[in-house]
TORPA-443492 format. One record per atom (N, C-alpha, C): atom name; residue number from 1; residue in one letter; x, y, z. Coordinates in steps of 0.2 Angstrom, whole numbers, always signed. Layout:
residues N
@atom: CA | nr: NUM | rest: a | X: X | Y: Y | Z: Z
...
end
This chain:
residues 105
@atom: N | nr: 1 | rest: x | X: -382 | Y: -584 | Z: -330
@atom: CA | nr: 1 | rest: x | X: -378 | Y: -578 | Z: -329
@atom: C | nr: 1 | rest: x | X: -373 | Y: -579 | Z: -323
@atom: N | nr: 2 | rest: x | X: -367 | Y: -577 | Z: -324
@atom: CA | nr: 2 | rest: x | X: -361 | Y: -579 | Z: -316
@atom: C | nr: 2 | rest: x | X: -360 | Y: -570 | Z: -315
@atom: N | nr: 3 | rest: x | X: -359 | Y: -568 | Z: -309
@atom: CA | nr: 3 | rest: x | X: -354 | Y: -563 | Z: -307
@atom: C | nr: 3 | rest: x | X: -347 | Y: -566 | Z: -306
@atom: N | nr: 4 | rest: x | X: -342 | Y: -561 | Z: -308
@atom: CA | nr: 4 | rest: x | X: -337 | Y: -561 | Z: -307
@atom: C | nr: 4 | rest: x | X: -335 | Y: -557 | Z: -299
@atom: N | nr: 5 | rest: x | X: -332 | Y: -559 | Z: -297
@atom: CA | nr: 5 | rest: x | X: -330 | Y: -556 | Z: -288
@atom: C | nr: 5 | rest: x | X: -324 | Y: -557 | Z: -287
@atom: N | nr: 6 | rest: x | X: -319 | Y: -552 | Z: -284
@atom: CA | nr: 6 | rest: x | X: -315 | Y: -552 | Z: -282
@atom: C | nr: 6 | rest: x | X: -317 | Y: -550 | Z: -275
@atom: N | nr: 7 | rest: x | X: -310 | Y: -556 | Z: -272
@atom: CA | nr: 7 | rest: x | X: -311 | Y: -559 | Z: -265
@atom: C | nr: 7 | rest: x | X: -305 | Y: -555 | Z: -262
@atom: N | nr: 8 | rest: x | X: -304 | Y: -549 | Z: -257
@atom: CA | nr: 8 | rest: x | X: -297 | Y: -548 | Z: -254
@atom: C | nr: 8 | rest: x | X: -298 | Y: -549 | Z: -248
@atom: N | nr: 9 | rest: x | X: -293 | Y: -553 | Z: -246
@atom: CA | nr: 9 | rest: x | X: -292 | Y: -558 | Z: -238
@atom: C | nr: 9 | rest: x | X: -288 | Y: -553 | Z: -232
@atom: N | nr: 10 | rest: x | X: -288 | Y: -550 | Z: -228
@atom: CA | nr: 10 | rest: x | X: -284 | Y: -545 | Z: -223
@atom: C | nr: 10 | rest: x | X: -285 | Y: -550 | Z: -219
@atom: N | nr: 11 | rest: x | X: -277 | Y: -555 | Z: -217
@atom: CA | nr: 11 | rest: x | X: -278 | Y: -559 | Z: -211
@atom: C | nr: 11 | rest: x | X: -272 | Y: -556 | Z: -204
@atom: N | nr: 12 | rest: x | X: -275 | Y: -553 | Z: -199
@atom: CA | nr: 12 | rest: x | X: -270 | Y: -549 | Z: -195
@atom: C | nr: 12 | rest: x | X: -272 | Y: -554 | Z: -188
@atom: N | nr: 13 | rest: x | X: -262 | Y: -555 | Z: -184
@atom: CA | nr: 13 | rest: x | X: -261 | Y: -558 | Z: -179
@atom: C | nr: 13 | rest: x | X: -264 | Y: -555 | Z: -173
@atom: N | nr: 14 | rest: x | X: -268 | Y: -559 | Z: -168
@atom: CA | nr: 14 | rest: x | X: -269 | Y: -556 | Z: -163
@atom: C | nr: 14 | rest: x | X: -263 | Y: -554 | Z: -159
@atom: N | nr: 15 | rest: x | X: -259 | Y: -560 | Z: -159
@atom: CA | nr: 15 | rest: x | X: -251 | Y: -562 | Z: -156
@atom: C | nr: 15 | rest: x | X: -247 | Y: -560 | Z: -158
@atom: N | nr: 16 | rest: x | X: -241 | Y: -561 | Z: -156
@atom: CA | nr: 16 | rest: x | X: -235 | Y: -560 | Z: -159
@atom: C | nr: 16 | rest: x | X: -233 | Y: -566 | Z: -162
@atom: N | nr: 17 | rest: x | X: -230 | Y: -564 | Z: -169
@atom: CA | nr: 17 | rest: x | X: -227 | Y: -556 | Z: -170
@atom: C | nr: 17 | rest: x | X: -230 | Y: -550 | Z: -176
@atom: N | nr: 18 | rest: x | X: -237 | Y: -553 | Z: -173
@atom: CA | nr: 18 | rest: x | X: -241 | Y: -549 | Z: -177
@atom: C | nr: 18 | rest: x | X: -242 | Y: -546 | Z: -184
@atom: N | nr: 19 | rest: x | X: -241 | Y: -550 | Z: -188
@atom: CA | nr: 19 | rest: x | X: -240 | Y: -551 | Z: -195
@atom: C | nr: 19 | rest: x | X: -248 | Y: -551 | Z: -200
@atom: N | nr: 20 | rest: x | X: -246 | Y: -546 | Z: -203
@atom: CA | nr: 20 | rest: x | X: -252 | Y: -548 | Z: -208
@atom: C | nr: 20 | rest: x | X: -251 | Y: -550 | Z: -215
@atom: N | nr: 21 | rest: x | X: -257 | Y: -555 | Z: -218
@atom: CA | nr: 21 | rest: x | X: -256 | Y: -557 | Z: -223
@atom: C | nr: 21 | rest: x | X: -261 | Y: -556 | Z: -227
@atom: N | nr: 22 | rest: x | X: -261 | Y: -553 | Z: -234
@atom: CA | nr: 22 | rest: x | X: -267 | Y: -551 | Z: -239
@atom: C | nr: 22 | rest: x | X: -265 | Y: -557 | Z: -246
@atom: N | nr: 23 | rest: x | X: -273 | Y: -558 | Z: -247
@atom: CA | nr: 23 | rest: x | X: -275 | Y: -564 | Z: -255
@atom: C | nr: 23 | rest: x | X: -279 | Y: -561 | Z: -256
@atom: N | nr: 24 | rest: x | X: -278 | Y: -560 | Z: -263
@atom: CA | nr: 24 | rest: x | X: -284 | Y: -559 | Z: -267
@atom: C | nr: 24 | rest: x | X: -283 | Y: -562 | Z: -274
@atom: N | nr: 25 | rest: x | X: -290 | Y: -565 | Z: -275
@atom: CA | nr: 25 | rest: x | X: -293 | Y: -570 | Z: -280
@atom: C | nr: 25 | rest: x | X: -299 | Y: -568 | Z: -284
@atom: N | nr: 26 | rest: x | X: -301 | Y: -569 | Z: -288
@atom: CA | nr: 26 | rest: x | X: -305 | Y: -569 | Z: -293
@atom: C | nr: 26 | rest: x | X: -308 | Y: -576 | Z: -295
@atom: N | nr: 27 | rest: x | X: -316 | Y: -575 | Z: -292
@atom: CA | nr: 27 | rest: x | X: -321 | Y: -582 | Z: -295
@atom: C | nr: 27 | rest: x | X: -326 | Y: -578 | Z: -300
@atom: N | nr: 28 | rest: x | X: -328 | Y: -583 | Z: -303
@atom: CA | nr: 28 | rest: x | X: -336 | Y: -583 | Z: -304
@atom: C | nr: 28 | rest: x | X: -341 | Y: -586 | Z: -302
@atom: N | nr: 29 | rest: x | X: -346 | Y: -585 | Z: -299
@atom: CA | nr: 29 | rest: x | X: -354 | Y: -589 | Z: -296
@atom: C | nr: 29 | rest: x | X: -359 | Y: -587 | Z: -299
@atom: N | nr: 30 | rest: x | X: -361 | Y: -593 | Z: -299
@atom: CA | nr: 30 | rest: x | X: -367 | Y: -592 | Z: -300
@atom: C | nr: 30 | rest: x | X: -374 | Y: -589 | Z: -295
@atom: N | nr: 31 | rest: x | X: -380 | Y: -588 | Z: -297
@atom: CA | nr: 31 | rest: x | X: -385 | Y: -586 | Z: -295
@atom: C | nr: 31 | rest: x | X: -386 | Y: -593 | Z: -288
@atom: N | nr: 32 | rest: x | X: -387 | Y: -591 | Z: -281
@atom: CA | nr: 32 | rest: x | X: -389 | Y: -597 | Z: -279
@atom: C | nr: 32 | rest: x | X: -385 | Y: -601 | Z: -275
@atom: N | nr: 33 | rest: x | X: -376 | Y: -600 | Z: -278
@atom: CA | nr: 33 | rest: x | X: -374 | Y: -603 | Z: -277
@atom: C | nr: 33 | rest: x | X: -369 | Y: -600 | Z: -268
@atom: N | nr: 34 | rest: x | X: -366 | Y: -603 | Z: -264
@atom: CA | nr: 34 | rest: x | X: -362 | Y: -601 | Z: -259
@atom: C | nr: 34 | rest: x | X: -352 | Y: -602 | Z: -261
@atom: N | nr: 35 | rest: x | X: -351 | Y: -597 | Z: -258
@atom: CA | nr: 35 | rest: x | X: -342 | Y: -596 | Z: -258
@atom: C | nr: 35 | rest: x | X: -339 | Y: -593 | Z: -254
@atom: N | nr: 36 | rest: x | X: -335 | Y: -595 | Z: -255
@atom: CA | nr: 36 | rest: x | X: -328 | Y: -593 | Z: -248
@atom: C | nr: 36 | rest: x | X: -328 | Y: -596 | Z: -244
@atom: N | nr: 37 | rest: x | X: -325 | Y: -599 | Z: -242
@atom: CA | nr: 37 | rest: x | X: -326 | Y: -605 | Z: -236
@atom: C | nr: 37 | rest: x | X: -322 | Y: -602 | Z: -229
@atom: N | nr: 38 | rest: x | X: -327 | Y: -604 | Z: -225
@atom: CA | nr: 38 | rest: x | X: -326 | Y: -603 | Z: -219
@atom: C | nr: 38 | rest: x | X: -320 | Y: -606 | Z: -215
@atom: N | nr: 39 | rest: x | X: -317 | Y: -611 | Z: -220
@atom: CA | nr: 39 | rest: x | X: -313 | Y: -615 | Z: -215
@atom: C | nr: 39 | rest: x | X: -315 | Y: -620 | Z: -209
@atom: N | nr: 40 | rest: x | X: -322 | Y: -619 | Z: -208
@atom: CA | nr: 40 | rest: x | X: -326 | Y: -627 | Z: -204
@atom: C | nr: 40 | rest: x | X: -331 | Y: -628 | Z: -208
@atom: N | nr: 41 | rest: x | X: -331 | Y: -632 | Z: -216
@atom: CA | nr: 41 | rest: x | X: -333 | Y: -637 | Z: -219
@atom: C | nr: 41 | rest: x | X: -340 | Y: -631 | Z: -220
@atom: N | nr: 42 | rest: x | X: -339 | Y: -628 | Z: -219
@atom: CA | nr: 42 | rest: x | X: -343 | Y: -619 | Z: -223
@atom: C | nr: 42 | rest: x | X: -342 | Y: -615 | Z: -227
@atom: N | nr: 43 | rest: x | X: -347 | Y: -611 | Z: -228
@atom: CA | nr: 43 | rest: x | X: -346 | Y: -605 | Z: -233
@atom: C | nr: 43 | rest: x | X: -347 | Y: -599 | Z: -231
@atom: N | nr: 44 | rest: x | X: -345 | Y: -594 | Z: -233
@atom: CA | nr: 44 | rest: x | X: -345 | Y: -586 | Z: -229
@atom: C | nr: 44 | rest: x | X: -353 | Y: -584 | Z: -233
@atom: N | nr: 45 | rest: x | X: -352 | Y: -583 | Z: -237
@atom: CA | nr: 45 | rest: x | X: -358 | Y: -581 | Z: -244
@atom: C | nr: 45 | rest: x | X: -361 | Y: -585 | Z: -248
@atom: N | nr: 46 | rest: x | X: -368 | Y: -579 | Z: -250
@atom: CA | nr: 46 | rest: x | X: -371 | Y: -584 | Z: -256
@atom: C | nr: 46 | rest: x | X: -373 | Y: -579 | Z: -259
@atom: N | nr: 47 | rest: x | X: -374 | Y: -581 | Z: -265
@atom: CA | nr: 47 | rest: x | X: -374 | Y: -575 | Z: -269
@atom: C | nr: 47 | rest: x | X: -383 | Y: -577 | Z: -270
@atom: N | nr: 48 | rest: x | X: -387 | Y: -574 | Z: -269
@atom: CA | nr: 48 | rest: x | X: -393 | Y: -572 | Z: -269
@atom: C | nr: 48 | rest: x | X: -396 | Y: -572 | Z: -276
@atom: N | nr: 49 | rest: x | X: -394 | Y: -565 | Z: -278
@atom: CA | nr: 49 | rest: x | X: -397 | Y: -562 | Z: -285
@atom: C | nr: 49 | rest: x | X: -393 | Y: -558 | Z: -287
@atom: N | nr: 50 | rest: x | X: -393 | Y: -559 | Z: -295
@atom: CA | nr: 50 | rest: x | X: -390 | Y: -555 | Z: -299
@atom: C | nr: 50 | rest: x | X: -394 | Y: -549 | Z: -303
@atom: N | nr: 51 | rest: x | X: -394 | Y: -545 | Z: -303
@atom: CA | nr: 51 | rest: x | X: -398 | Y: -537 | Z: -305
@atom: C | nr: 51 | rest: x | X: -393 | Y: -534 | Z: -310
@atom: N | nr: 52 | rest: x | X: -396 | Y: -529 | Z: -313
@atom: CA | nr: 52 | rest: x | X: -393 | Y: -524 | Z: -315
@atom: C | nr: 52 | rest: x | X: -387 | Y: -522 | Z: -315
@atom: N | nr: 53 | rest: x | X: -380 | Y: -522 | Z: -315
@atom: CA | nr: 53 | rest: x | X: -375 | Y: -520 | Z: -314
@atom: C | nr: 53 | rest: x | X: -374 | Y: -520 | Z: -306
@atom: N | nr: 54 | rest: x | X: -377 | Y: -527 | Z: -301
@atom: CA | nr: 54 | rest: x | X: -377 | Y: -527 | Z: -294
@atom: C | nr: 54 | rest: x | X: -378 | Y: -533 | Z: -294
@atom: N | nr: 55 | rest: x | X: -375 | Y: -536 | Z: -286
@atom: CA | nr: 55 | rest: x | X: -380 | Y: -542 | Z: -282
@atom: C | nr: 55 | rest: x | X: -380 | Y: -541 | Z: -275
@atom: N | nr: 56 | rest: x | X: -385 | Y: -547 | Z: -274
@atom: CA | nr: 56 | rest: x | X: -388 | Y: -546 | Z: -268
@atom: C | nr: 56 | rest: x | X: -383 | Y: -553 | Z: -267
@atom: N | nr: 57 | rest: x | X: -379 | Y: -551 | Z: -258
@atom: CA | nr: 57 | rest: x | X: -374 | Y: -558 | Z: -259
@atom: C | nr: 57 | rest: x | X: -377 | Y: -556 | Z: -250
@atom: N | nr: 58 | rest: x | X: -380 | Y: -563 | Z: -249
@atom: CA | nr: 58 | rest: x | X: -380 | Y: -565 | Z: -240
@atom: C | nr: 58 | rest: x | X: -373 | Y: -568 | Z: -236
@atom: N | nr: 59 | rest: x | X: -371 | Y: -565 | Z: -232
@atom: CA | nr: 59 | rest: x | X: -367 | Y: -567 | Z: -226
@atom: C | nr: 59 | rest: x | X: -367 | Y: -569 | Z: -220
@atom: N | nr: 60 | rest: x | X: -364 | Y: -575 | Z: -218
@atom: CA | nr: 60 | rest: x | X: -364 | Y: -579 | Z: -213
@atom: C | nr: 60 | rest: x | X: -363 | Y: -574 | Z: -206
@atom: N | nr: 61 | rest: x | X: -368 | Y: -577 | Z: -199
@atom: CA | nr: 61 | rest: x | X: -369 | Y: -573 | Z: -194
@atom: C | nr: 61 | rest: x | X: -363 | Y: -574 | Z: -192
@atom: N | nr: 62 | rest: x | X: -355 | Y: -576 | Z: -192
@atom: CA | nr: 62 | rest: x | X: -350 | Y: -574 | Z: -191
@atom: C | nr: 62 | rest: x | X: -345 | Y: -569 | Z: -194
@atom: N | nr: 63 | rest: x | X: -349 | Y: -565 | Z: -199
@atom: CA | nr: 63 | rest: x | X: -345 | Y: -562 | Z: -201
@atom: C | nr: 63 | rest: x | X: -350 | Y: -553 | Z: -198
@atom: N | nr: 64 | rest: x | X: -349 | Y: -548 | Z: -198
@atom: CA | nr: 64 | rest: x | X: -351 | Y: -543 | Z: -200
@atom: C | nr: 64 | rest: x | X: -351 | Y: -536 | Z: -204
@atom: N | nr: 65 | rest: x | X: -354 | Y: -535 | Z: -209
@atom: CA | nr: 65 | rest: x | X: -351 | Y: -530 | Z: -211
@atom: C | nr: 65 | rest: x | X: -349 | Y: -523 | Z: -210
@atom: N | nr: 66 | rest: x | X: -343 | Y: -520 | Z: -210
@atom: CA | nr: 66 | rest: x | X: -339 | Y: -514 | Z: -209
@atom: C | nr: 66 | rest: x | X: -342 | Y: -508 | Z: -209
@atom: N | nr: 67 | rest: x | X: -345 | Y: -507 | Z: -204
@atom: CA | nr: 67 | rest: x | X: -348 | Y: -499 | Z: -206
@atom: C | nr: 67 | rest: x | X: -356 | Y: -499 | Z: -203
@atom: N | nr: 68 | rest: x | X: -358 | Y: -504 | Z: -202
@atom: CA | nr: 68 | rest: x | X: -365 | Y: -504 | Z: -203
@atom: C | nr: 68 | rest: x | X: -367 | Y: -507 | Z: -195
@atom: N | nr: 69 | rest: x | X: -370 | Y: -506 | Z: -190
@atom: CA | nr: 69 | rest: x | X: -368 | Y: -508 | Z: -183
@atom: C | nr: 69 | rest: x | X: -376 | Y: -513 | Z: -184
@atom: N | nr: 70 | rest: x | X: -377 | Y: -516 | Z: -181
@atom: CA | nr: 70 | rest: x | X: -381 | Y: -521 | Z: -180
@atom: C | nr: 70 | rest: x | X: -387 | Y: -519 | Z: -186
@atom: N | nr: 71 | rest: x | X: -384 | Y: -524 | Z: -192
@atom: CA | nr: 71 | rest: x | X: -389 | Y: -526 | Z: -197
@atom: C | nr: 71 | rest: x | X: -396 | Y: -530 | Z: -195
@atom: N | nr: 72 | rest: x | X: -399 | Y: -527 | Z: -197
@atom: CA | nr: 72 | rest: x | X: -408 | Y: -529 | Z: -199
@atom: C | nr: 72 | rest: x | X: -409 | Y: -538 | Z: -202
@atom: N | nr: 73 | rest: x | X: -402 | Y: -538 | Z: -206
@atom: CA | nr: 73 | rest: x | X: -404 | Y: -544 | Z: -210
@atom: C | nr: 73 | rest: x | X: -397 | Y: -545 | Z: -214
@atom: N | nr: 74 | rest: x | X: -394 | Y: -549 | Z: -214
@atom: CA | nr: 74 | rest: x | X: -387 | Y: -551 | Z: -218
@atom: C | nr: 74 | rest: x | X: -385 | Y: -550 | Z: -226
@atom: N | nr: 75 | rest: x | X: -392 | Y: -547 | Z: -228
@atom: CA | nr: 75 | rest: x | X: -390 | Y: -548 | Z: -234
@atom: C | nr: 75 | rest: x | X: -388 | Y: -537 | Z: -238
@atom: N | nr: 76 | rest: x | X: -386 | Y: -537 | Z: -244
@atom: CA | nr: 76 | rest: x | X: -386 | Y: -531 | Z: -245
@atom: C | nr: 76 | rest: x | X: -385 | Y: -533 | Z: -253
@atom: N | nr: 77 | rest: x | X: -385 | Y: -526 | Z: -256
@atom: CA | nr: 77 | rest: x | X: -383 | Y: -528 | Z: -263
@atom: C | nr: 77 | rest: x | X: -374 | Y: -524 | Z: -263
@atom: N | nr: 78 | rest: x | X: -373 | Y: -528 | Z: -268
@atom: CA | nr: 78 | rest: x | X: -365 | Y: -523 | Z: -271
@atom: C | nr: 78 | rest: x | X: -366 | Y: -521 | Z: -278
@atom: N | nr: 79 | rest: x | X: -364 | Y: -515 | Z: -277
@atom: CA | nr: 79 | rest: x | X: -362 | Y: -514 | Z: -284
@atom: C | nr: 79 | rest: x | X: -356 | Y: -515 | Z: -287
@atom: N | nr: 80 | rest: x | X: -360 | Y: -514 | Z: -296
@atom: CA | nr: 80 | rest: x | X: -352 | Y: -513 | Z: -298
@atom: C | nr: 80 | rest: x | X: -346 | Y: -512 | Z: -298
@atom: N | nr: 81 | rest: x | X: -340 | Y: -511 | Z: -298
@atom: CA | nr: 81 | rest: x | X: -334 | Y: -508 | Z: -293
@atom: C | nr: 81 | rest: x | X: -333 | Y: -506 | Z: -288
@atom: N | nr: 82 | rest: x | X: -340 | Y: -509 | Z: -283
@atom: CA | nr: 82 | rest: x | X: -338 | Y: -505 | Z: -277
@atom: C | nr: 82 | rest: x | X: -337 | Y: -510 | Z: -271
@atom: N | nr: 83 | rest: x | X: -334 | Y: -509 | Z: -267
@atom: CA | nr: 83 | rest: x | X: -332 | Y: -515 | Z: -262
@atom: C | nr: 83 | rest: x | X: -336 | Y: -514 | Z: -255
@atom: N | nr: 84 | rest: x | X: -338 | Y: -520 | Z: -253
@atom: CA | nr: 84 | rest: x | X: -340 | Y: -521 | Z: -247
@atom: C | nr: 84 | rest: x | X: -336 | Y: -527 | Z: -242
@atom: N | nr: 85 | rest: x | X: -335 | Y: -524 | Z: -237
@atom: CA | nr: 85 | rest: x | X: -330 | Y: -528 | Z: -231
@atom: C | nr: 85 | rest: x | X: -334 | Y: -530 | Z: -228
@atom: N | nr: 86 | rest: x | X: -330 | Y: -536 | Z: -223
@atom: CA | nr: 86 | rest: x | X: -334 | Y: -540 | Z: -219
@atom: C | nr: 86 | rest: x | X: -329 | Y: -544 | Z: -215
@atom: N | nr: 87 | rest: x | X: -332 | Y: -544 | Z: -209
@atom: CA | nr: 87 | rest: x | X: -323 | Y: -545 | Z: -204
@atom: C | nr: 87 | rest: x | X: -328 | Y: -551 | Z: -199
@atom: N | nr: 88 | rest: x | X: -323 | Y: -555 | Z: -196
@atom: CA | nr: 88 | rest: x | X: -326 | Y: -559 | Z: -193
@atom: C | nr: 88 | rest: x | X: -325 | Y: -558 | Z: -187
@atom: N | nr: 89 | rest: x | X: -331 | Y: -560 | Z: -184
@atom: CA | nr: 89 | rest: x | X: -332 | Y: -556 | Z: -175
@atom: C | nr: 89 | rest: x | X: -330 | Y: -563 | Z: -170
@atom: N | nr: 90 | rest: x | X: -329 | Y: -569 | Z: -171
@atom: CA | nr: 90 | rest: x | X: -326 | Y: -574 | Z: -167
@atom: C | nr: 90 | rest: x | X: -321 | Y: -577 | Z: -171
@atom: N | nr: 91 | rest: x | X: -313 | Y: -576 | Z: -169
@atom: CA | nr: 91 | rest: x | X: -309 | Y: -581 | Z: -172
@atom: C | nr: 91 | rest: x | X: -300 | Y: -579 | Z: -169
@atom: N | nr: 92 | rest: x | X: -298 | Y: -583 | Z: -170
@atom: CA | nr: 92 | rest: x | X: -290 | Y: -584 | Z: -165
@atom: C | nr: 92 | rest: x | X: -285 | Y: -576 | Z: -170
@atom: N | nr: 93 | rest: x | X: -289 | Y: -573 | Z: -175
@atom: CA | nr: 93 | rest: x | X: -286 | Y: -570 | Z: -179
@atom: C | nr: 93 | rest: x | X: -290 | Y: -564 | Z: -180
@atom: N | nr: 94 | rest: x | X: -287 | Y: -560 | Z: -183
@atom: CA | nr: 94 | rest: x | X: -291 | Y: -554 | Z: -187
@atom: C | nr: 94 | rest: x | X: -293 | Y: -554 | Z: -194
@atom: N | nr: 95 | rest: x | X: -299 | Y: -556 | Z: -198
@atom: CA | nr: 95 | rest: x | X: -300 | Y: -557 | Z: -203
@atom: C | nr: 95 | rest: x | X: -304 | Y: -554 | Z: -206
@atom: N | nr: 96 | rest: x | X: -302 | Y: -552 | Z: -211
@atom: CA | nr: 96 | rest: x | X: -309 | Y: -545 | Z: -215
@atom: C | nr: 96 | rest: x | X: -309 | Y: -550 | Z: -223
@atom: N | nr: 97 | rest: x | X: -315 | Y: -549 | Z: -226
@atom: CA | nr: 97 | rest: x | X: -315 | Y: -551 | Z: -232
@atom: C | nr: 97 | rest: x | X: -317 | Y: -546 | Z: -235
@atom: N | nr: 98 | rest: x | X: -314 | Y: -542 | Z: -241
@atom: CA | nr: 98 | rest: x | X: -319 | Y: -537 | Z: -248
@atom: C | nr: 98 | rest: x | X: -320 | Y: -543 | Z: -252
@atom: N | nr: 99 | rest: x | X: -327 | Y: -539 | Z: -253
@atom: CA | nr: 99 | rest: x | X: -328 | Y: -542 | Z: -259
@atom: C | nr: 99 | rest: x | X: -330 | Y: -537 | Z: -264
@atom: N | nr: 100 | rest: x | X: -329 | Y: -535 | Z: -270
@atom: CA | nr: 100 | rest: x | X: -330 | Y: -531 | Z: -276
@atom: C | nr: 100 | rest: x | X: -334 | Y: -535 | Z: -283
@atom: N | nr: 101 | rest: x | X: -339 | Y: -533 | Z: -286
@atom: CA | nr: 101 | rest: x | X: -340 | Y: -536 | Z: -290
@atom: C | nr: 101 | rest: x | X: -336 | Y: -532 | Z: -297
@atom: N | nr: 102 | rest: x | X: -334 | Y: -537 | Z: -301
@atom: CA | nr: 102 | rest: x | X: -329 | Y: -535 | Z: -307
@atom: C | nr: 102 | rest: x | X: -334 | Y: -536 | Z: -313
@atom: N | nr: 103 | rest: x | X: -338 | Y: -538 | Z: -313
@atom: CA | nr: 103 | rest: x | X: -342 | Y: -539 | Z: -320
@atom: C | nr: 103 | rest: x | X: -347 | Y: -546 | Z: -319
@atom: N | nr: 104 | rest: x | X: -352 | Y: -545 | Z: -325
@atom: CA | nr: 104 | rest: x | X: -357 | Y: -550 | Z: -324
@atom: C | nr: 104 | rest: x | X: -357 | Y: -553 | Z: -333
@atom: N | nr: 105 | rest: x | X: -354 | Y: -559 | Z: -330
@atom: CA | nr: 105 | rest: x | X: -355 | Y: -562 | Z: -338
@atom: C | nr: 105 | rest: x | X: -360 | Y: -569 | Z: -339
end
């Protein structure tokens, strides 16, 4: 079984002229498998487990997710059409990743 995941990228200038740029992509992964790449020969996520109309997707100690002040443990599940952010807490830019799960085939 893969999920399907939409990935939307919010990257915002510290600098000027303070620009920001948005991507969004659509994967599929596997159970086990890591994605998104960190840009230093890494990966932001791993998709854990796939459940019921959900998964459990773990994220890398540079990221944190939005909303939630010092997490217990990196991992959380997502559901079906609902999005969870995650922004990066060290880098020369402003960077947030949603991730959405679109469906499980």
């Amino acid at each position: 079984m893969k999920a399907v995941i939409e990935i939307k990228e919010l990257k915002q200038d510290w600098n000027p002229p303070f620009q920001k740029k948005t991507e969004l992509k659509e994967i599929e992964v596997q159970e086990g498998s890591m994605f998104e790449s960190n840009g230093n020969g890494g990966n932001i996520f791993r998709l854990v487990k796939i459940g019921k109309d959900r998964v459990l997707v773990e994220y890398d100690a540079g990221y944190t997710n939005k909303g939630h002040v010092h997490p217990t443990n990196r991992q959380l599940w997502i559901e079906k059409n609902e999005a969870e952010s995650f922004s990066m807490l060290w880098g020369n830019d402003g960077v947030t990743k949603t991730l959405t799960l679109k469906n499980l085939i």
